[in-house]
ZADO-1210 file (C-alpha; in nm, 4 decimals, padded with zeros to 6 digits):
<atoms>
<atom x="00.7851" y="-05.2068" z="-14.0569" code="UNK" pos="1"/>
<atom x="00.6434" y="-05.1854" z="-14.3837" code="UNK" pos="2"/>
<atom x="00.3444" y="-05.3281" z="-14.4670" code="UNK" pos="3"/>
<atom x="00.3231" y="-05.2609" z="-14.8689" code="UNK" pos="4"/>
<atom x="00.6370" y="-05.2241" z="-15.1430" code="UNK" pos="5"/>
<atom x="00.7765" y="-04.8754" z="-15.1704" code="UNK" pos="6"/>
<atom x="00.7517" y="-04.6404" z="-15.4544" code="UNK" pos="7"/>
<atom x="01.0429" y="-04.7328" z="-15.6200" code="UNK" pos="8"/>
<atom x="01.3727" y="-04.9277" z="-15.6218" code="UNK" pos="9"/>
<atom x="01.5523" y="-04.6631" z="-15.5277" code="UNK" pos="10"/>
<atom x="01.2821" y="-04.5380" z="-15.2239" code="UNK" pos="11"/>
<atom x="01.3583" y="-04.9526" z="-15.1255" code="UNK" pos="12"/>
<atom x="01.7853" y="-04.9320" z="-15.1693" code="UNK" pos="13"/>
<atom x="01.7578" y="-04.5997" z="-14.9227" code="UNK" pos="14"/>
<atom x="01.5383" y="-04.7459" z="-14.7101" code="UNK" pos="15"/>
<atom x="01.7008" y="-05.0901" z="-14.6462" code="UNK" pos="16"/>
<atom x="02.0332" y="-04.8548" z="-14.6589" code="UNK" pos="17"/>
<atom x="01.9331" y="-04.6686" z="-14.3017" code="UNK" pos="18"/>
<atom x="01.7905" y="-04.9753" z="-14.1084" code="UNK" pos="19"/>
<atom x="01.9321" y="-05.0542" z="-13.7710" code="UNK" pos="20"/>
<atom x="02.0265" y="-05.4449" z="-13.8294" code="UNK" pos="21"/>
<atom x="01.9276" y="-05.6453" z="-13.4989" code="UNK" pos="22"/>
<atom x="02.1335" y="-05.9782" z="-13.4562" code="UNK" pos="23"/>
<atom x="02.0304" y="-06.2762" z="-13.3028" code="UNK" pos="24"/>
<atom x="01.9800" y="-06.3454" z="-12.9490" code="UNK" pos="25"/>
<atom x="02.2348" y="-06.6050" z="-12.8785" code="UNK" pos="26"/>
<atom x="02.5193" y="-06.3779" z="-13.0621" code="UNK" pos="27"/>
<atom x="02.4168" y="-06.0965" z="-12.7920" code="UNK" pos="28"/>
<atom x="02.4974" y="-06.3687" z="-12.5024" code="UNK" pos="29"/>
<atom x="02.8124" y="-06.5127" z="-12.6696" code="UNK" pos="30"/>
<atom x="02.9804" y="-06.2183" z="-12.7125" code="UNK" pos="31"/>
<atom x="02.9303" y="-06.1126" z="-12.3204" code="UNK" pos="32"/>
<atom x="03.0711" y="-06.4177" z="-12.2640" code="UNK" pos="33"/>
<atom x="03.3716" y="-06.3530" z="-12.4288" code="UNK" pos="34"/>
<atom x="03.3979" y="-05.9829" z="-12.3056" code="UNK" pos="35"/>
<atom x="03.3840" y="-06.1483" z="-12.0145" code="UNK" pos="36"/>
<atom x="03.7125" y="-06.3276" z="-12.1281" code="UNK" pos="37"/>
<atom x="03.8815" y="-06.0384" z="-12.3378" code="UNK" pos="38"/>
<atom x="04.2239" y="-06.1085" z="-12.2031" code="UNK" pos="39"/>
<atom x="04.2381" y="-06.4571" z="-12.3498" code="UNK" pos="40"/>
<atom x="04.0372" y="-06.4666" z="-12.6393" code="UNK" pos="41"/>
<atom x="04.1284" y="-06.3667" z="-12.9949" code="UNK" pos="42"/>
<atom x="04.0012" y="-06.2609" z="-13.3035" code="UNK" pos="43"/>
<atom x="03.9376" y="-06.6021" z="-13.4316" code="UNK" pos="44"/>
<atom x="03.7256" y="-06.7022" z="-13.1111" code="UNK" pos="45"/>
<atom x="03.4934" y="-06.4350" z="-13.2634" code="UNK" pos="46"/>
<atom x="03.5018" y="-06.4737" z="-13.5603" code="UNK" pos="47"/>
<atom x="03.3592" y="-06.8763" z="-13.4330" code="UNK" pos="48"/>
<atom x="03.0362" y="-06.7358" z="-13.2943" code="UNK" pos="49"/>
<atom x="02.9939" y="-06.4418" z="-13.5725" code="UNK" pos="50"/>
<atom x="03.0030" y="-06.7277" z="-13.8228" code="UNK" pos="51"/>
<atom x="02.6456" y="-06.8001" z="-13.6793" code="UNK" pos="52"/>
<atom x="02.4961" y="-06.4670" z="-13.7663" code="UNK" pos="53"/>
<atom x="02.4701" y="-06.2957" z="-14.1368" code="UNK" pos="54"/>
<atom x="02.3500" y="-06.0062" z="-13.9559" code="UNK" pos="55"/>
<atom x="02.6583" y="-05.9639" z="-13.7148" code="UNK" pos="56"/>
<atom x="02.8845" y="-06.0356" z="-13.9755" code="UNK" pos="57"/>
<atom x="02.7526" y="-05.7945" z="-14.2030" code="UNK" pos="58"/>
<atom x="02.7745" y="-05.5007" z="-13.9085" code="UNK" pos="59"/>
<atom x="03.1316" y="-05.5474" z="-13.8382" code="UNK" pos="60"/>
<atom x="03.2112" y="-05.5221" z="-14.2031" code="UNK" pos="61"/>
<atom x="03.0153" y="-05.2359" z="-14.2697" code="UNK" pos="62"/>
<atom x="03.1778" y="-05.0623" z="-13.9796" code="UNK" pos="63"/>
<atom x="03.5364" y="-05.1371" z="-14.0415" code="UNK" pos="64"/>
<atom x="03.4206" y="-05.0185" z="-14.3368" code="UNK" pos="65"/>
<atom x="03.2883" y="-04.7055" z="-14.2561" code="UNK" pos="66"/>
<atom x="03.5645" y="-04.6225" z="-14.0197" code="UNK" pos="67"/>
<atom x="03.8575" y="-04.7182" z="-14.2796" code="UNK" pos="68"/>
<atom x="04.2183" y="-04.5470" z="-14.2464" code="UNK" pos="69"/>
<atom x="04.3229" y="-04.3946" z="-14.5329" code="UNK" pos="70"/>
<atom x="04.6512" y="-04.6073" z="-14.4624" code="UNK" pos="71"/>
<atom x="04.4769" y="-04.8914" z="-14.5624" code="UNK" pos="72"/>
<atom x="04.5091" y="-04.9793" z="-14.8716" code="UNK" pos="73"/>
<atom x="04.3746" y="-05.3982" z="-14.9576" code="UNK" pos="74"/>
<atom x="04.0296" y="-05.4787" z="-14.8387" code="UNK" pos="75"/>
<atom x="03.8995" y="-05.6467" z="-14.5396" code="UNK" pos="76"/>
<atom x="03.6826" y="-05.9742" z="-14.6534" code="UNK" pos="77"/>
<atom x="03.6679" y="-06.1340" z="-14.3362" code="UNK" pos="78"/>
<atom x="03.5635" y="-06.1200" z="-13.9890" code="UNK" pos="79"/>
<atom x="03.8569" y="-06.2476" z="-13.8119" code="UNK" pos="80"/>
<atom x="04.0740" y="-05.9895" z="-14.0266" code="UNK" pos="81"/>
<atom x="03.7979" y="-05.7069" z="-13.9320" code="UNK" pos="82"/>
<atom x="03.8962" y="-05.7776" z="-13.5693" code="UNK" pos="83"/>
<atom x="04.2206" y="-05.7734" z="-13.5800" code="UNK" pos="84"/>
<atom x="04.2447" y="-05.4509" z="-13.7681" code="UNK" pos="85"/>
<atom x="04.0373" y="-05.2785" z="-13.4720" code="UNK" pos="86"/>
<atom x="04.1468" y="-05.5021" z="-13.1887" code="UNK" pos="87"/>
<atom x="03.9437" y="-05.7062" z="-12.9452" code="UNK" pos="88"/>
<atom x="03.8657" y="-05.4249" z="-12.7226" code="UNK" pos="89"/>
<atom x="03.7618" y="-05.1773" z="-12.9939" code="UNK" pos="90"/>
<atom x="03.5268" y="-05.4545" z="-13.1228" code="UNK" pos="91"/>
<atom x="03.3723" y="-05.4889" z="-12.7757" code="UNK" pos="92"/>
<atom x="03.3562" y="-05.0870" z="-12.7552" code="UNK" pos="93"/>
<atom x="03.1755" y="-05.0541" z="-13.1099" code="UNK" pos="94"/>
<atom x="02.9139" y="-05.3248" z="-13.0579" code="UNK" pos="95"/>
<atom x="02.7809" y="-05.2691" z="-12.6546" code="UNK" pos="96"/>
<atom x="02.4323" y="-05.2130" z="-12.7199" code="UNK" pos="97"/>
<atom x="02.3190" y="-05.4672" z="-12.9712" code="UNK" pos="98"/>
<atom x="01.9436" y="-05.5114" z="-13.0686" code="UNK" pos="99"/>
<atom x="01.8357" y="-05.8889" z="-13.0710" code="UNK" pos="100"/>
<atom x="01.6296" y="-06.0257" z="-13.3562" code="UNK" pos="101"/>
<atom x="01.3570" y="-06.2220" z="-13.1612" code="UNK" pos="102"/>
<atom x="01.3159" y="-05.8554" z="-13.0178" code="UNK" pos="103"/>
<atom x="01.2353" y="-05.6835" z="-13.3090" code="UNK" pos="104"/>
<atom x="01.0241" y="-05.9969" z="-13.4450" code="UNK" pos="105"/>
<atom x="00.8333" y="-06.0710" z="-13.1110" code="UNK" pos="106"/>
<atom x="00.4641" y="-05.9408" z="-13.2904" code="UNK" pos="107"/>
<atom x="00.5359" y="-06.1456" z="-13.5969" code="UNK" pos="108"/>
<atom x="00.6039" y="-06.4703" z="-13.5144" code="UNK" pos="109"/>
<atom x="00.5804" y="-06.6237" z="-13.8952" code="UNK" pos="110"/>
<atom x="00.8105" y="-06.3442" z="-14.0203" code="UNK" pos="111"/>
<atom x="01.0630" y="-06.4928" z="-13.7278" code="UNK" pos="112"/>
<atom x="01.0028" y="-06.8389" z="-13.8216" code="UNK" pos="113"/>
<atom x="01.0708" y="-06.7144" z="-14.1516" code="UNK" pos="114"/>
<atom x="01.4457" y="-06.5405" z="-14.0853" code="UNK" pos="115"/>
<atom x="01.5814" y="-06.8178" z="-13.8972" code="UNK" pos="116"/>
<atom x="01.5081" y="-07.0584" z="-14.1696" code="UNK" pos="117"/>
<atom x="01.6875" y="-06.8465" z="-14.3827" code="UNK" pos="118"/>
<atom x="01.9817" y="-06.7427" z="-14.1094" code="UNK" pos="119"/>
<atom x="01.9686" y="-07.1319" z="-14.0885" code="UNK" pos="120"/>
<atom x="02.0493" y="-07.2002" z="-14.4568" code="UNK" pos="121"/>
<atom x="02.2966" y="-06.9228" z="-14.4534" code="UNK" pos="122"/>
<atom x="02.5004" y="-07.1018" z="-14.1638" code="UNK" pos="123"/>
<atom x="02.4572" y="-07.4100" z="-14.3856" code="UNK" pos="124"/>
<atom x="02.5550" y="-07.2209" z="-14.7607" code="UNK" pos="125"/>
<atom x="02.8924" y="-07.1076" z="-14.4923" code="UNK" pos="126"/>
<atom x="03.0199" y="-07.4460" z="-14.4387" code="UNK" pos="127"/>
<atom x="03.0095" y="-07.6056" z="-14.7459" code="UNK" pos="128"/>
<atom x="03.1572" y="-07.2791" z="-14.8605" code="UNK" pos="129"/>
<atom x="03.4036" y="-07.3643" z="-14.6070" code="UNK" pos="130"/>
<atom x="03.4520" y="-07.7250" z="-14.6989" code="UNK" pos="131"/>
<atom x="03.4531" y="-07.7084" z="-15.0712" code="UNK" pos="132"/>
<atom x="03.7046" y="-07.4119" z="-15.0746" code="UNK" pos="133"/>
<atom x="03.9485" y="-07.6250" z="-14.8713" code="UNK" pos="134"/>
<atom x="03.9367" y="-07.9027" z="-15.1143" code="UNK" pos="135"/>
<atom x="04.0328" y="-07.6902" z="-15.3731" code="UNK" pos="136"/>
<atom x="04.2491" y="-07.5806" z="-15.2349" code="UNK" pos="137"/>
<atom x="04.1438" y="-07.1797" z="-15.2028" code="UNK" pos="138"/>
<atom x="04.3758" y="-06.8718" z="-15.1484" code="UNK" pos="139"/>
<atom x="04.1482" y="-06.7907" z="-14.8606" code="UNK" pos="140"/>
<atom x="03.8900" y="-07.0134" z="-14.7520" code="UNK" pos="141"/>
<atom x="03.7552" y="-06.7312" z="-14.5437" code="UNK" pos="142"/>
<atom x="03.6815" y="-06.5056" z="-14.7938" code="UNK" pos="143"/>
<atom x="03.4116" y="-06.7837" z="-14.9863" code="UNK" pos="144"/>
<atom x="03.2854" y="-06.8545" z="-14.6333" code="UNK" pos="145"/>
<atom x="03.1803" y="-06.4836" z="-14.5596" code="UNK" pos="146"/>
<atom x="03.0630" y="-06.4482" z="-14.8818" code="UNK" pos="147"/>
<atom x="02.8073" y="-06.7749" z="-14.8963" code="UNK" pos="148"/>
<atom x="02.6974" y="-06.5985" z="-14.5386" code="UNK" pos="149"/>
<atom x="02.6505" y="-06.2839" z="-14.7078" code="UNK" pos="150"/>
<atom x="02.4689" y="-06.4273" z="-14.9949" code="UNK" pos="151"/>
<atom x="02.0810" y="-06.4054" z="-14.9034" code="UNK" pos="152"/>
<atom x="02.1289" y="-06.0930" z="-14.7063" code="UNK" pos="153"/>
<atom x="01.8154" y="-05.8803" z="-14.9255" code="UNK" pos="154"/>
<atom x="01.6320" y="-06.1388" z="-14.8555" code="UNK" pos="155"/>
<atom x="01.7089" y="-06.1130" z="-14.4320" code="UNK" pos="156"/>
<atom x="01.6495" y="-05.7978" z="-14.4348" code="UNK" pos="157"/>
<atom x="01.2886" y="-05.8300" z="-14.6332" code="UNK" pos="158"/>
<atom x="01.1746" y="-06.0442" z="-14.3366" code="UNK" pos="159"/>
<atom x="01.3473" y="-05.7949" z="-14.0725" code="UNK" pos="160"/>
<atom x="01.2303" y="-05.4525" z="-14.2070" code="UNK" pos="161"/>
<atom x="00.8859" y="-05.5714" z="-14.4216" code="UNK" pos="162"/>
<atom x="00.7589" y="-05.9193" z="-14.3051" code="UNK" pos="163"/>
<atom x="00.4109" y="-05.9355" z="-14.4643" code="UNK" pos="164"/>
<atom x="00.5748" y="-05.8740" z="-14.8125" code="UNK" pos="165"/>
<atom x="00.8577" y="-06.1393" z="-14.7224" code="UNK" pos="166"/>
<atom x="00.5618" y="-06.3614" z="-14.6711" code="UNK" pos="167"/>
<atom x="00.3480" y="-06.2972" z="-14.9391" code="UNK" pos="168"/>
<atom x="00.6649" y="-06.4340" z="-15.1446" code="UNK" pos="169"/>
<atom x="00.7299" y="-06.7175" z="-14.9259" code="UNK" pos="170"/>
<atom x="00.3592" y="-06.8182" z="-14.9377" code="UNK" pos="171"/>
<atom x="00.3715" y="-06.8081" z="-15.3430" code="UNK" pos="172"/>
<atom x="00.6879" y="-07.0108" z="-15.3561" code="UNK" pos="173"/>
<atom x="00.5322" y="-07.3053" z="-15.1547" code="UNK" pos="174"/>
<atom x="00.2346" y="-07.2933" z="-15.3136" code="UNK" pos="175"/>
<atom x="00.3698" y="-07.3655" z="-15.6488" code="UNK" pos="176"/>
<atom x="00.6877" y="-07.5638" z="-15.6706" code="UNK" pos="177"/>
<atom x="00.7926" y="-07.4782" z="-16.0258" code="UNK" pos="178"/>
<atom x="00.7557" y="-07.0793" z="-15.9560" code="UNK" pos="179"/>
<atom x="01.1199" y="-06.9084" z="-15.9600" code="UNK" pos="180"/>
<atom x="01.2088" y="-06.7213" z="-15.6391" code="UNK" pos="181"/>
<atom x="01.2866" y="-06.4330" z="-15.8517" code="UNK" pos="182"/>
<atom x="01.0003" y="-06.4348" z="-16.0286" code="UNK" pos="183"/>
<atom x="00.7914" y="-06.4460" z="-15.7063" code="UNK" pos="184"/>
<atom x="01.0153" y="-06.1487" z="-15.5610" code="UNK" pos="185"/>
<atom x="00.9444" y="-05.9550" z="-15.9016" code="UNK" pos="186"/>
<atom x="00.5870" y="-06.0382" z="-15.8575" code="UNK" pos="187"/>
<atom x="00.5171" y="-05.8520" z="-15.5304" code="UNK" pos="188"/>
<atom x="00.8019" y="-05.5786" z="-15.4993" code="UNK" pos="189"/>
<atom x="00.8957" y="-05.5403" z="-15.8825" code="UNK" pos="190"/>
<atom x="01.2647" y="-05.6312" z="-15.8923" code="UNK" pos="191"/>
<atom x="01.4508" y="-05.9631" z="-15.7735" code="UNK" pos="192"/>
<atom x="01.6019" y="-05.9543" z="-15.4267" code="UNK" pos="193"/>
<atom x="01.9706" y="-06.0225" z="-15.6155" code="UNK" pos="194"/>
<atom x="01.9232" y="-05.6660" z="-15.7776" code="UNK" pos="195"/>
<atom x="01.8415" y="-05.5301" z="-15.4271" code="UNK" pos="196"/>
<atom x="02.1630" y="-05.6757" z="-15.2765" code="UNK" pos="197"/>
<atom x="02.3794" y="-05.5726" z="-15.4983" code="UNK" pos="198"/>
<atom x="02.2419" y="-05.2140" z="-15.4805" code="UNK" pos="199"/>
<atom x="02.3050" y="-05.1919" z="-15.0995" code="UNK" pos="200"/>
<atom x="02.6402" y="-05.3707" z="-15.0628" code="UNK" pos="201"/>
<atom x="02.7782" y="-05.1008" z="-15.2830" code="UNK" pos="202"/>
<atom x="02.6355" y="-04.8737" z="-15.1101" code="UNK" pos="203"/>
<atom x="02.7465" y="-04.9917" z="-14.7908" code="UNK" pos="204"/>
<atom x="03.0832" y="-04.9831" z="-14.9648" code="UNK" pos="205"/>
<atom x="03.1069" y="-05.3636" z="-14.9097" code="UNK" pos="206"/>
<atom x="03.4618" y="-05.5157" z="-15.0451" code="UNK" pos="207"/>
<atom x="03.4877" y="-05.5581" z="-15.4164" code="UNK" pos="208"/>
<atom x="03.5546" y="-05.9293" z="-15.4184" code="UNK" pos="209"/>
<atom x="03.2567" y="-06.0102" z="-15.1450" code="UNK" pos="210"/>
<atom x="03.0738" y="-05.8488" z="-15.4088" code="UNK" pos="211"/>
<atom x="03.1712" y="-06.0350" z="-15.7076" code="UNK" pos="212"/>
<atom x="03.1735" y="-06.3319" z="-15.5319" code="UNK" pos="213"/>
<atom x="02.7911" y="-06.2657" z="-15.3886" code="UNK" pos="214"/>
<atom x="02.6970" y="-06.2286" z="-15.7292" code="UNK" pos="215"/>
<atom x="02.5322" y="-06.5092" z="-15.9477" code="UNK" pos="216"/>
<atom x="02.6609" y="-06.3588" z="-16.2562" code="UNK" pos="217"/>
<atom x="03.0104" y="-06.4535" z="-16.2202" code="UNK" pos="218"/>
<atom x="02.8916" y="-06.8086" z="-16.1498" code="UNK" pos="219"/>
<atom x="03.1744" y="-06.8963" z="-16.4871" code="UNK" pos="220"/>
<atom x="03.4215" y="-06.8099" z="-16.2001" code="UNK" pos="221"/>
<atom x="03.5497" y="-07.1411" z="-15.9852" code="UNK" pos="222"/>
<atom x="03.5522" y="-06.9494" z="-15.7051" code="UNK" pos="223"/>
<atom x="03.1907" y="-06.7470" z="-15.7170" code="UNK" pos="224"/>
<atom x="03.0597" y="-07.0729" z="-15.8548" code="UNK" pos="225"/>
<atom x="03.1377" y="-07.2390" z="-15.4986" code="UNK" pos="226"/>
<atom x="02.9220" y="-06.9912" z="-15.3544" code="UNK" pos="227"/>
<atom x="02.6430" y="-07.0158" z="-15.5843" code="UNK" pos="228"/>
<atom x="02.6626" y="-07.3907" z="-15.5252" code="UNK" pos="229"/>
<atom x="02.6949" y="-07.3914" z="-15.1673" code="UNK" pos="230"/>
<atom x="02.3805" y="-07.1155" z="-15.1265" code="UNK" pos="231"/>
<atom x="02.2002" y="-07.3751" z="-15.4292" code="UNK" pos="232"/>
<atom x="02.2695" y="-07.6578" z="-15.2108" code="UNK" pos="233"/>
<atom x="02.1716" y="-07.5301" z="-14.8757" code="UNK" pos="234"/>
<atom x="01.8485" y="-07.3566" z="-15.0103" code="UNK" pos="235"/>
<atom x="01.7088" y="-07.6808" z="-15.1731" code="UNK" pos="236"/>
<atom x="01.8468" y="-07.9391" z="-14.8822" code="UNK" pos="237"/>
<atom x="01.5912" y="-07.7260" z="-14.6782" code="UNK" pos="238"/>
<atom x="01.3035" y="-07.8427" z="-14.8641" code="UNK" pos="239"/>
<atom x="01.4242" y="-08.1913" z="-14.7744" code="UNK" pos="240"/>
<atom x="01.6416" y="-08.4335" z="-14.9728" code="UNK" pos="241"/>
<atom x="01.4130" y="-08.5418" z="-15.2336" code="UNK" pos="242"/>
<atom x="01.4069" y="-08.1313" z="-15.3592" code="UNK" pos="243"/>
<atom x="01.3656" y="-08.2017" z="-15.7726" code="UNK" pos="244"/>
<atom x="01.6722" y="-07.9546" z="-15.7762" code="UNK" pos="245"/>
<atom x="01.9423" y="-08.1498" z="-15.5937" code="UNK" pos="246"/>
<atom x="02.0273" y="-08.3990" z="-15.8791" code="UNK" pos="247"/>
<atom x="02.1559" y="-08.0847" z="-16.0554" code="UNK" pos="248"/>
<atom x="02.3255" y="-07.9342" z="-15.7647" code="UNK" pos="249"/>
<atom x="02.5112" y="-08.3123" z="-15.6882" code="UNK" pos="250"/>
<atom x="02.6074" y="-08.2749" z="-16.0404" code="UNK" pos="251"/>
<atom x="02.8074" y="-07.9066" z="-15.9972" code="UNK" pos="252"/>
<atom x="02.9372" y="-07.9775" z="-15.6745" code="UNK" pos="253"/>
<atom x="03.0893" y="-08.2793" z="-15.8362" code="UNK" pos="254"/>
<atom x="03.2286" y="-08.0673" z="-16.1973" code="UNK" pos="255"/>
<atom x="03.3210" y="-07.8468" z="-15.9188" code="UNK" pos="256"/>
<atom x="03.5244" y="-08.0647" z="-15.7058" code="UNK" pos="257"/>
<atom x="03.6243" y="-08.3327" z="-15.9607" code="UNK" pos="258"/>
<atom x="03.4730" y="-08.5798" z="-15.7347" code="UNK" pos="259"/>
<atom x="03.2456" y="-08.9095" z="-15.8269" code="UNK" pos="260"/>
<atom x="02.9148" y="-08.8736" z="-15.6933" code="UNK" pos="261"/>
<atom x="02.9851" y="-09.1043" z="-15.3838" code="UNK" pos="262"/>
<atom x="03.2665" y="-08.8830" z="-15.2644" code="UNK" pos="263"/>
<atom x="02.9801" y="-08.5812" z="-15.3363" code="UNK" pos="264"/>
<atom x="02.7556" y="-08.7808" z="-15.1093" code="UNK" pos="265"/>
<atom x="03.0177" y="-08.8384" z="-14.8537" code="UNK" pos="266"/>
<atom x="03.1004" y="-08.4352" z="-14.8347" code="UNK" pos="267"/>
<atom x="02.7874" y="-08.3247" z="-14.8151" code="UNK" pos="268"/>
<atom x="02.6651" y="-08.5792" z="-14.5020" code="UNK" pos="269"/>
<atom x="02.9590" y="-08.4752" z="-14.3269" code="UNK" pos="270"/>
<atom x="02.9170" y="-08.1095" z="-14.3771" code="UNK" pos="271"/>
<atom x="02.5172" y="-08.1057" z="-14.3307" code="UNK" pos="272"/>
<atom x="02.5865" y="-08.3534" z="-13.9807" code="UNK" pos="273"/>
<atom x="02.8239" y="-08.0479" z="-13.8880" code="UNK" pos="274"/>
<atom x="02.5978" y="-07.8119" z="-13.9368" code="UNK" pos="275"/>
<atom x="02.3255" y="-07.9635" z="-13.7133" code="UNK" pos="276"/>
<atom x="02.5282" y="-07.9301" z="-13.3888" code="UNK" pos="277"/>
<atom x="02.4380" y="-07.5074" z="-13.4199" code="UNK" pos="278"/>
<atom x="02.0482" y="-07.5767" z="-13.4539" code="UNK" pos="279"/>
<atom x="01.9713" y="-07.4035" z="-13.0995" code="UNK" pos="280"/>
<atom x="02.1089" y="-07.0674" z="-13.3323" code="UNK" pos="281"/>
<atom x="01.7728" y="-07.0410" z="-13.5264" code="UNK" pos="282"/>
<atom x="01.5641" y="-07.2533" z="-13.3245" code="UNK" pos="283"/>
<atom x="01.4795" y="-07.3664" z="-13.6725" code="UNK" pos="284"/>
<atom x="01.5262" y="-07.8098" z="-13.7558" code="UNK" pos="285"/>
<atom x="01.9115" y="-07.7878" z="-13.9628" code="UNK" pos="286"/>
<atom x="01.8816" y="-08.0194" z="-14.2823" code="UNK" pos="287"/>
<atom x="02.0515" y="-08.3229" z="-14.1362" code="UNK" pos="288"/>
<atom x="01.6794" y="-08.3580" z="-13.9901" code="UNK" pos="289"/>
<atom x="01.5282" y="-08.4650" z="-14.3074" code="UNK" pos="290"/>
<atom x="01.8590" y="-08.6281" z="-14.4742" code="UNK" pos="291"/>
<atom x="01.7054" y="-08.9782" z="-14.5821" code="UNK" pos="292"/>
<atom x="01.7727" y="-09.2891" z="-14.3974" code="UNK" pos="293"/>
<atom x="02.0724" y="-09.4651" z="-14.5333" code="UNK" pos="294"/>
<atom x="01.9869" y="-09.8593" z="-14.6823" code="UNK" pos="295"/>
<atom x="02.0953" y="-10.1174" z="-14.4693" code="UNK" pos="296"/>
<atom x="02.3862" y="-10.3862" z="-14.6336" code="UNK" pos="297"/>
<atom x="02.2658" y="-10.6827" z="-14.6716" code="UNK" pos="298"/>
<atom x="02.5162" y="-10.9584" z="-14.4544" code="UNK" pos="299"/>
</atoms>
């Protein structure tokens, strides 16, 4: 692991580029437990239990991919469209011998606190994602899903490959509320983690669209602009509900949706309560935990 930045953004994109990504415990055990079922299980049941895990997600992209007919000609955004195009038993082949997370982390226990409160938010960023793309109505809901997932993946793999850096920014960040997480990130390694990312999903020859729609620039666009949201959303909720940022957020999601700010309300409870139910994932508290107490009606 590294313990102090590299010597340049391009020693960093190389680096990051070759790292063996371990996935999380629990994704290890739920996938021998539908190995164990292969004959009745399809690539949706999968994709369920990859929607837990950034890191899996991002490995069965990668290697569909990596291993790409020349036949195929439209991209594969999703998981449950990556394992169909290799079948169930080709998926089970290609990913035997998984690393787990808590593994890798085991001597750095506040760099594992760390990534699971960020694997956390991602689940979190996924399901509004999810929710708000299906009230618009999306062409693929799917596709916004992975790519709110996808979002925060530099920032993963800071905590994976160099944790005392990844700290150094966390530490920064809560010690002064009005510092920008970019500016933090540019602070200690010299370039915001959003440059990073963008860097290595081209060079892991990541789908166009997940690209443009994991990058904040094209925020103008309705459908990149639910992912910036939903990531917004899920990284502030996690300070708690009174964040200073949320008001804002409420706002978008609202422009966004065309709904009043009840009906925002109303989305997001029922989306955050959803969430909660996969809080033994990251052994992390989900945001419902600090979601303020609702006033009681009077008679």
């Amino acid at each position: 692991m590294l313990t102090a930045p590299l010597s340049s953004f391009e020693a960093w994109v190389s680096y990051m580029s070759q790292c063996e990504l371990p996935v999380l415990a629990r994704t290890i055990h739920e996938i021998e437990l539908l190995q164990a079922n292969e004959d009745n299980i399809t690539g949706r049941d999968i994709a369920r239990v990859l929607l837990h895990d950034p890191l899996m997600t991002l490995r069965v992209i990668r290697y569909l991919q990596d291993h790409r007919r020349k036949s195929q000609v439209t991209d594969v955004t999703t998981v449950e469209h990556a394992v169909m195009m290799f079948g169930t038993h080709a998926f089970f082949s290609a990913f035997s011998n998984l690393a787990s997370l808590e593994n890798h982390l085991a001597s750095e226990p506040a760099a594992l606190s760390g990534v699971m409160r960020v694997l956390s938010r991602a689940f979190h960023a996924a399901l509004y994602a999810r929710d708000w793309a299906a009230i618009r109505h999306d062409v693929d809901v799917e596709e916004l899903t992975s790519a709110a997932l996808l979002h925060d993946l530099a920032e993963i793999l800071l905590w994976i490959t160099a944790p005392k850096l990844a700290l150094d920014i966390h530490y920064r960040l809560r010690s002064n509320p009005l510092l920008r997480s970019a500016t933090a990130q540019t602070d200690v390694l010299g370039f915001p983690l959003l440059k990073l990312q963008l860097a290595l999903a081209q060079g892991w020859h990541l789908p166009q669209l997940l690209m443009e729609l994991m990058d904040d620039r094209q925020a103008s666009l309705p459908r990149a602009r639910t992912v910036v949201l939903a990531v917004d959303l899920a990284r502030h909720s996690a300070n708690g509900w009174y964040d200073a940022a949320l008001p804002d957020d409420f706002r978008g999601i609202g422009e966004l949706l065309h709904l009043a700010p009840d009906e925002v309300r109303q989305t997001i409870l029922r989306t955050t309560l959803q969430a909660a139910h996969a809080h033994g994932w990251y052994h992390w508290p989900p945001a419902a935990t600090w979601l303020p107490l609702e006033p009681t009606k009077a008679g």
